[in-house]
C-alpha positions in Angstrom: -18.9 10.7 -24.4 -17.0 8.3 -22.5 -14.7 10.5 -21.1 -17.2 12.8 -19.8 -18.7 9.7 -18.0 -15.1 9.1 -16.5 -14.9 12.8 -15.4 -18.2 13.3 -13.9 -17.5 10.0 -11.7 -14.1 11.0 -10.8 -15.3 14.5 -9.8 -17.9 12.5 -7.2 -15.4 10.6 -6.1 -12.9 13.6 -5.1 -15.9 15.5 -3.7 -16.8 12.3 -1.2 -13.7 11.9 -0.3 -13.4 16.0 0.8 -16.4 16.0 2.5 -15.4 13.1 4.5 -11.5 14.6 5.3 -13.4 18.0 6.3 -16.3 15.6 8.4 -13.2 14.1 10.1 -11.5 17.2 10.6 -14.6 19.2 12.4 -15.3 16.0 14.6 -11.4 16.6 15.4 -9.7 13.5 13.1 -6.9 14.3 11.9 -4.5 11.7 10.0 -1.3 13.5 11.2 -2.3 12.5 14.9 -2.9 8.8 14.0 -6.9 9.6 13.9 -7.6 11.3 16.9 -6.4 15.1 17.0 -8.1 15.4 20.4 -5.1 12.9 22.2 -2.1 14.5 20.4 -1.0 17.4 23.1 -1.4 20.0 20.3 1.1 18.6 17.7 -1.9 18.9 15.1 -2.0 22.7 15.0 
């Protein structure tokens, strides 16, 4: 039981933490352009 408790958290974890890399990336974040994709003369793409 306890390890299905460890898996279900650690599924919502991963799943927050996609949502907020694809939220970043549509607002045009990216962490390869040191946060700001829109400033980086097209090295991002």
């Amino acid at each position: 039981m306890g390890t299905a408790i460890v898996l279900v958290v650690l599924a919502g974890v991963v799943g927050l933490v996609i949502r907020s890399m694809v939220k970043d990336k549509k607002s045009g974040k990216s962490l390869q352009c040191g946060q700001d994709c829109k400033n980086c003369s097209g090295h991002c793409h």
